[in-house]
C-alpha positions as CSV (number, residue, x, y, z in Angstrom):
1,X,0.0,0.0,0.0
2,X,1.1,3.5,-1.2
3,X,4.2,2.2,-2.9
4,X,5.5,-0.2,-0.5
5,X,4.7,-3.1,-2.5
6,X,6.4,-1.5,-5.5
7,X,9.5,-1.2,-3.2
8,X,9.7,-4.7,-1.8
9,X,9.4,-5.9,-5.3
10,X,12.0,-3.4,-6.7
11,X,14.0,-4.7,-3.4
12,X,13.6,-8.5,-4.9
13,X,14.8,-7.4,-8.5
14,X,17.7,-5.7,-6.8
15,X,18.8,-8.7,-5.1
16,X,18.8,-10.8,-7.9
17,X,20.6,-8.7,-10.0
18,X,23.0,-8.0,-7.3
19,X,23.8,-12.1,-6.8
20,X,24.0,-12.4,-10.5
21,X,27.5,-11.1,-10.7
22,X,28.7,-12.4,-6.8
23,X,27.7,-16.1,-8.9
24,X,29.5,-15.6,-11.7
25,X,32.5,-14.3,-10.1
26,X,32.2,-17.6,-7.4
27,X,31.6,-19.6,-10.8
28,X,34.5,-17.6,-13.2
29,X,36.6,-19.7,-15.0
30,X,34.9,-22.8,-14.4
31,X,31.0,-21.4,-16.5
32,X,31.2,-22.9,-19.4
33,X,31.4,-26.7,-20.3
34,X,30.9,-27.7,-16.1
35,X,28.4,-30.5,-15.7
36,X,28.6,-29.4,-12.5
37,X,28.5,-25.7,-12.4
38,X,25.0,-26.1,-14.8
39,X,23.4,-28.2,-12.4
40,X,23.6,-25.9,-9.7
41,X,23.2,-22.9,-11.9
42,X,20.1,-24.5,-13.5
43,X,18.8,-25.6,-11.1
44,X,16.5,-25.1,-7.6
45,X,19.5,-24.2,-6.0
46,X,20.7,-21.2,-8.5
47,X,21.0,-17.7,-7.1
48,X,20.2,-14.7,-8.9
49,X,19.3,-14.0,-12.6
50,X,20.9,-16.6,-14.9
51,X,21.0,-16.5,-18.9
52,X,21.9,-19.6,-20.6
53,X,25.1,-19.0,-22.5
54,X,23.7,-21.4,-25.7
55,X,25.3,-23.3,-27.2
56,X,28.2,-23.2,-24.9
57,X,25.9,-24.1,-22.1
58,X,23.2,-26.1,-22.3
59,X,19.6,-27.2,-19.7
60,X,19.3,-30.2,-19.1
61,X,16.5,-31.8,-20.5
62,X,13.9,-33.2,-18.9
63,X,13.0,-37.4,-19.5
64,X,9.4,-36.4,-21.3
65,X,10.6,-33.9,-23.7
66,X,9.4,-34.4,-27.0
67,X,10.0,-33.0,-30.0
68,X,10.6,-35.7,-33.9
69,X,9.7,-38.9,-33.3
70,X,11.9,-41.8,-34.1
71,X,11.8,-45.3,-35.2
72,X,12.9,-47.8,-33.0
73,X,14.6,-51.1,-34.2
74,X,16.5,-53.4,-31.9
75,X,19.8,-55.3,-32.9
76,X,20.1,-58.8,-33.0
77,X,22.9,-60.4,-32.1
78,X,23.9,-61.5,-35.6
79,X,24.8,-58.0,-36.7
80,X,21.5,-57.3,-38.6
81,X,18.5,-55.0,-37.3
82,X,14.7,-55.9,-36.7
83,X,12.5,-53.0,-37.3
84,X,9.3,-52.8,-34.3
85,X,7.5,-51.0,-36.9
86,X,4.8,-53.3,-39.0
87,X,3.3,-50.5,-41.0
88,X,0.2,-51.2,-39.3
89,X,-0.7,-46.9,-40.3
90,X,-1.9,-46.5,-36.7
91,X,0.5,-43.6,-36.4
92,X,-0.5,-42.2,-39.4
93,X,-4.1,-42.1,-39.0
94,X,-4.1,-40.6,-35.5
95,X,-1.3,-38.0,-36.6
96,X,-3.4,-34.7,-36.3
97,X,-1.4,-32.8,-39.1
98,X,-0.7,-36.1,-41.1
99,X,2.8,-35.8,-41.8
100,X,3.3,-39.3,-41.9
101,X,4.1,-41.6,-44.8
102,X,4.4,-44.9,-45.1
103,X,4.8,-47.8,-47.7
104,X,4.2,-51.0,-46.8
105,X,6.0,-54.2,-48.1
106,X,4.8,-56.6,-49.9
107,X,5.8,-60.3,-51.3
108,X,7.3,-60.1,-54.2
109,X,5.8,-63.6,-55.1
110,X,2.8,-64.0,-53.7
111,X,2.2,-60.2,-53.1
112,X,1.0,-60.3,-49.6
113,X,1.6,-57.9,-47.3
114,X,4.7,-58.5,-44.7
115,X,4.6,-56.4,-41.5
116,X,7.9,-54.2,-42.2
117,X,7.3,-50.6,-44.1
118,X,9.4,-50.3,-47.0
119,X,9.7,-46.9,-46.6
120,X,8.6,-44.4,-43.8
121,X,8.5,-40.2,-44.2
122,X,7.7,-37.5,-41.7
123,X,7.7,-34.0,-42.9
124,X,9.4,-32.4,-39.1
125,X,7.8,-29.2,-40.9
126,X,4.8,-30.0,-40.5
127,X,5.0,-32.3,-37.5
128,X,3.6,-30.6,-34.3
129,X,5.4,-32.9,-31.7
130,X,2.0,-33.8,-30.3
131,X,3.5,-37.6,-29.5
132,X,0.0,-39.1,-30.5
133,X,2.2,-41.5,-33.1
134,X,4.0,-43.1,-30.1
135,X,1.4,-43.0,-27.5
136,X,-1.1,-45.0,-29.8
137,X,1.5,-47.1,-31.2
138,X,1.0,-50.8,-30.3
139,X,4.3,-52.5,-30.8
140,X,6.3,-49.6,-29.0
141,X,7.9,-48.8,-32.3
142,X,8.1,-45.0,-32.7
143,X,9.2,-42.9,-29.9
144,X,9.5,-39.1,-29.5
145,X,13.0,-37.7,-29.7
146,X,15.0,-35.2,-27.6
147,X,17.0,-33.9,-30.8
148,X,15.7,-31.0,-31.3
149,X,18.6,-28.6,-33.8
150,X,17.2,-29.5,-36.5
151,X,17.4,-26.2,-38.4
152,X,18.7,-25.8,-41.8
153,X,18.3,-24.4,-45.5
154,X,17.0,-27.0,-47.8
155,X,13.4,-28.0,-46.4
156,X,13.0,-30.4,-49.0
157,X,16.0,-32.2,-48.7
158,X,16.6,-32.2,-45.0
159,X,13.2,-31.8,-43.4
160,X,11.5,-34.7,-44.9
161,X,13.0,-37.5,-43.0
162,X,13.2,-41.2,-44.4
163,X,13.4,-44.0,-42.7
164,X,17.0,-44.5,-42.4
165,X,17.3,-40.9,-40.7
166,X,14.2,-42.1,-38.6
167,X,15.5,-45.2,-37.4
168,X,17.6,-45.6,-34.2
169,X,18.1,-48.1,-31.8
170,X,16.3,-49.3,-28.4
171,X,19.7,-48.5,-26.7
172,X,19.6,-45.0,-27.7
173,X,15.9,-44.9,-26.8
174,X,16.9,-46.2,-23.3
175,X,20.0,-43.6,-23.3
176,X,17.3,-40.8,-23.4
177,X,14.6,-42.2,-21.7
178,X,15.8,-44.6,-18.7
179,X,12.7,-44.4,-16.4
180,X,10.1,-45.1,-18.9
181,X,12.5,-47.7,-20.7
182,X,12.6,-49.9,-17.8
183,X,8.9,-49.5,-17.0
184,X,8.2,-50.4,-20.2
185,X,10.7,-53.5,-20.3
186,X,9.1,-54.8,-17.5
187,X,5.3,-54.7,-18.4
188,X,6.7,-56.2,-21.4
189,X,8.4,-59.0,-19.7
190,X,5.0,-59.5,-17.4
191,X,3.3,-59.7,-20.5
192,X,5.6,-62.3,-22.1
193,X,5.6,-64.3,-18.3
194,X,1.8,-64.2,-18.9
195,X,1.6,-65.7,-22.5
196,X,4.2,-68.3,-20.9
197,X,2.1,-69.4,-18.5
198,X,-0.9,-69.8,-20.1
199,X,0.8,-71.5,-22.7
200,X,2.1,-74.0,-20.1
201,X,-1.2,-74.1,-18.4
């Protein structure tokens, strides 16, 4: 009341912009490429006004960030990769802005259908990182990536991924995603102990 609020708050700017400078004179020399000087800087326990110096620092980002998704594939132990995906379309048809693509397979002799997309596009233009695709996937085969500089000239040739851009393994997907990788390993494993059992009963 009469100004005093204004004051207090002026009084709160002040000391932020005064422990600004006293933390990076307590941090100087050691700023810039510090695992440890950006989690405290970052974080709850920061003190004053911090800018992030991008790209030489960086926030860390949290497990459910979400920006392109990916396709997931997982190596076998010969050397070769198995693709999750089975072109079922779910992911396409739920996509809001539909900036999915895909082309199935098919048998070359009998000309069936075989559960493995030829092909698989997503325009990131276009894409609105909603994660619809890899929430209402059913074989857990596109996830949502944490790669987010993506920026360049040529949309055409470098914003319409294909499916060997797309594709990355379940390692890196449990690299960036650790909590809800094991989660999902084990309800897979339940799952699997489940089919077991009533197999053997």
């Amino acid at each position: 009341m009469y100004g005093i609020g204004i004051l207090k708050g002026l009084g709160v700017t002040l000391k932020h912009f005064v422990e600004t400078y006293v933390d990076d004179i307590r941090w100087i020399g050691r700023r810039y490429y510090n695992d440890e000087a950006l989690a405290v800087r970052q974080g709850p326990k920061a003190r004053g006004v911090f800018t992030v110096q991008y790209p030489e620092e960086r926030l860390t980002l949290p497990e459910e960030f979400r920006y392109i998704p990916f396709l997931v594939y997982e190596e076998q132990e010969d050397g070769t990769r198995h693709d999750r995906c089975t072109s079922c379309g779910i992911c396409a048809k739920v996509c809001p802005p539909q900036c999915i693509w895909i082309q199935r397979s098919n048998d070359p002799d009998t000309g069936r259908p075989i559960p493995q997309p030829t092909e698989f596009f997503i325009d990131i233009d276009i894409c609105m990182n909603c994660g619809l695709c890899a929430e209402y996937c059913p074989f857990d085969a596109i996830k949502m990536d944490h790669d987010y500089e993506m920026a360049s000239f040529d949309r055409f040739a470098e914003h319409i991924l294909n499916k060997e851009r797309l594709s990355k393994p379940v390692s890196y997907y449990a690299s960036i995603r650790p909590q809800n990788y094991a989660r999902e390993e084990t309800a897979r494993a339940a799952k699997e102990a489940a089919k077991q059992a009533r197999r053997g009963g």
